[in-house]
C-alpha angles and dihedrals in degrees: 000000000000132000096198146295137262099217117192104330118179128181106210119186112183099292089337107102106196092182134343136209097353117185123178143149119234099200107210104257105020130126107228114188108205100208121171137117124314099266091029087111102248091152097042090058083049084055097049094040085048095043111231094126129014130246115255083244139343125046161241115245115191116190105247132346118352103284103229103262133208115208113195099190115210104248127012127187096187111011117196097234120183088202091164102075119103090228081060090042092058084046098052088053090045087058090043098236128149127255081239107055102115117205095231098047095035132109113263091249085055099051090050089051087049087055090039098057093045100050087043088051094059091065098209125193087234117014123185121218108195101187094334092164094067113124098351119131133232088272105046081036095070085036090068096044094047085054099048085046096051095047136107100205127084124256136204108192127190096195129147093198107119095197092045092054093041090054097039109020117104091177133355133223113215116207116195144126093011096300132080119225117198124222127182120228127017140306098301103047082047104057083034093060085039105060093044093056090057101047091049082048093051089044082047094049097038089052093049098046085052095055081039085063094045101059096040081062095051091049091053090063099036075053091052097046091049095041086047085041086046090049096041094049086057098053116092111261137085097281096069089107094042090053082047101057090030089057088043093052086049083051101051094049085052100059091038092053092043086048098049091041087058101049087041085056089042090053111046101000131153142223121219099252122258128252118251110239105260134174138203125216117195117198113144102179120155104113101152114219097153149333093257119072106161125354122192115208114191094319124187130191123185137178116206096289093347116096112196096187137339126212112358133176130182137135116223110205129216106264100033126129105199124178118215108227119196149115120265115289096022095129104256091131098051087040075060088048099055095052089058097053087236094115131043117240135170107254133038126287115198121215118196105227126233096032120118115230117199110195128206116192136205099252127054098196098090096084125116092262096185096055125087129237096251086052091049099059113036123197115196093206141035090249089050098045088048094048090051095045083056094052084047097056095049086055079061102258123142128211088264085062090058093069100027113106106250088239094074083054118105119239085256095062098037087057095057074038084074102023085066090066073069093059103042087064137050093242118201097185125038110188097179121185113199095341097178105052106119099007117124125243095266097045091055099054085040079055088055100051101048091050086053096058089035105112100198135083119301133193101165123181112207144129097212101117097192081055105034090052092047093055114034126082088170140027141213107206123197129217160077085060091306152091125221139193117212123180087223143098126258097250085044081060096043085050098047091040087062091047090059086049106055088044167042099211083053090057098052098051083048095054088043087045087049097044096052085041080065092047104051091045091057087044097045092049089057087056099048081058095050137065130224086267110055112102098240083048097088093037095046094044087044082057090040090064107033081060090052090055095044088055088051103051092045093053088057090067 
């Protein structure tokens, strides 16, 4: 049964098309994931489909009378939240937060539960989700999923969580390159289709630019025979009318061959495939001043009557790429905070000095919106200002970008927007909070590549699994008033979370692992102070590396 139809909807803007002549069907009760490049216009379909502006021409035709629609808008200064109703009430406990989080002093991830419980409260018939993922951690992640698969009503998601599609999606929209494309099933099945359908369209292509060959080749020497029988009928001698007819007939075939070449192409031929949007992120990072980067030494936060941790200790070393694990509110951004001196603490917090940090932060909506991009970055001389057009353009920004103000860019390209103050430097620190919000799908596995490849220090913030376990080869994890440092993946900690879980024997290796952890990080912060010749040196690095071992050989239990 169907809720309605988008039929031929184009978004025109002055000589800009967003998308033409776009037709779908939108089945009652079905969760369609809109997926496509950061600037395809993939909110401002949500917008038409919602209703809160009209196409520039076409419709959408819904069967019977308007379903109540919800519309959750990707980012919201200042959302206009009805939190006293007792549907939102019921919400608010569903999502676990307390009566007194307050919008303007909570967590982002607060603050997007808060939206979220509100928009899920009003039970529309259709409800739009634009980026609904952002900032939400593991837990309120699979809370979200276990509601959108328990109701009744229809969604359309702009997400570009990969894990989040592939558990909700029963058919994707693809938005790109002006047109929208249907598959049926997730992510995966999506990509999956995709990618086969390229391939058969490449093979397609290949195969008919090789018969096109062919036969260009043919018609050159069809040409050659007609020009030589042309030359030959206007010479003196008696085959001037055999050279005639001879140089009509090559003619003829010419034109008969060109003709049938061009319905065959008409008929079943085939585009070059597109290429796929791609990005490419430049930050080069890995100057070496030191094994030290950042050292916590008994370090405290508190908020009013809120204590986030109390008495940490750990060493970060040049090199590292450590993930910060932890529900919402935890504490990982104002960790992010205090290394950077921006926010006061109890204990000491070490820096190592000479080394470059390039901060992403959670919003993008600090930006100077007014400004252009050309008035943003500002080159002092010709070979600047063309270096950084080309760095631009392999963002995927084109030379209208350049002039347009950075408010009419979409949270996708103000992100590289900011991401590009990386590249201009040869960063020696990333602390990234949330790096992936609003990044397309490509940028994000163009993200991952490049980090990969990033030879600095990392302490990334994110709830994108797929990311965040392609990245880390240690975690911070926060929580029971405390941070620690463990030298292990993400999925190693969910394993050996569950272990704990299912029994007593698991807790107690996790409380020995933890307290040799301890440990190792105390041991190892008296060696960063010391040199090879100190006397304590050769007995603290002989404990430095019998409690590597210990910790190894725990973790294979």
């Amino acid at each position: 049964m169907l809720l309605g139809r988008l039929e031929e909807l184009s978004v025109i803007y002055g000589d800009v098309t967003i998308f033409e002549k776009v037709s779908a069907d939108i089945p009652e009760g079905e969760v369609i994931a809109l997926v496509g490049p950061n600037g395809a216009g993939k909110s401002t379909l949500m917008d038409r489909i919602g209703g809160s502006r009209d196409p520039s021409s076409g419709i959408v035709r819904w069967i019977g009378n308007r379903p109540s629609v919800t519309y959750f808008r990707q980012e919201e200064a200042s959302p206009d939240l009805n939190m006293a109703s007792g549907e939102v009430q019921t919400e608010r406990k569903k999502w676990r937060l307390p009566e007194e989080v307050a919008y303007n002093t909570a967590s982002g991830g607060e603050r997007m539960k808060l939206r979220l419980s509100a928009a899920l409260a009003e039970q529309s018939r259709l409800v739009l989700l634009d980026e609904p993922t952002n900032h939400l951690d593991r837990e309120a992640l699979e809370r979200l999923i276990g509601q959108i698969r328990e109701s009744r009503s229809t969604f359309i998601v702009v997400s570009h969580d990969r894990h989040f599609i592939d558990q909700v999606a029963d058919r994707v929209w693809e938005l790109d390159h002006r047109t929208l494309t249907e598959y049926d099933g997730n992510y995966t099945d999506y990509r999956n289709k995709k990618e086969a359908a390229r391939a058969a369209q490449q093979k397609h292509y290949e195969q008919q630019q090789k018969k096109v060959a062919r036969v260009e080749e043919q018609l050159t020497q069809l040409s050659d025979w007609s020009d030589k029988a042309h030359r030959e009928s206007t010479k003196k001698g008696g085959y001037k009318e055999y050279y005639r007819v001879k140089a009509k007939k090559k003619d003829l075939q010419i034109r008969s061959k060109r003709k049938r070449l061009e319905a065959e192409l008409e008929k079943d031929g085939a585009e070059k495939p597109e290429e796929e949007a791609s990005v490419t992120f430049d930050v080069k990072g890995g100057r070496r001043k030191g094994t030290r980067v950042f050292e916590l030494r008994d370090v405290s936060k508190s908020y009013r009557n809120r204590t986030l941790f109390n008495d940490v200790r750990f060493t970060v070393l040049s090199g590292e790429r450590l993930a910060l694990l932890g529900p919402n509110g935890s504490g990982k951004t104002t960790l992010f905070r205090m290394l950077l001196g921006e926010e006061p603490h109890e204990g000491e917090i070490w820096r190592t000095d000479g080394m470059t940090v390039g901060v992403l932060s959670q919003s993008v909506l600090d930006l100077p919106l007014e400004k252009t991009m050309e008035d943003y970055f500002s080159a002092a001389t010709f070979e600047q200002q063309g270096k950084l057009r080309t760095d631009l353009a392999n963002l995927g920004f084109t030379a209208e970008h350049w002039t347009l103000p950075l408010s009419s860019l979409s949270m996708g390209e103000r992100l590289k927007v900011k991401l590009m103050r990386f590249i201009l430097e040869n960063t020696d620190v990333l602390l990234l909070d949330e790096p992936t919000n609003h990044l397309d799908l490509p940028s994000r596995e163009e993200l991952e590549r490049t980090l990969g490849t990033f030879r600095g220090t990392l302490l990334f913030a994110s709830h994108d699994r797929y990311f965040t376990e392609k990245l880390a080869d240690g975690i911070l994890v926060f929580g029971e008033g405390t941070v620690r440092k463990l030298p292990i993946t993400p999925s190693e900690w969910e394993e050996k979370r569950g272990e704990t879980e299912r029994g007593s024997d698991g807790k107690a290796r996790e409380e020995e692992r933890l307290r040799l952890e301890t440990e190792r990080q105390a041991v190892l912060g008296k060696l960063s102070m010391l040199s090879p010749d100190d006397a304590e040196y050769k007995d603290l690095d002989r404990r430095f590396l019998e409690l590597t071992r210990d910790i190894r050989e725990l973790g294979k239990h």
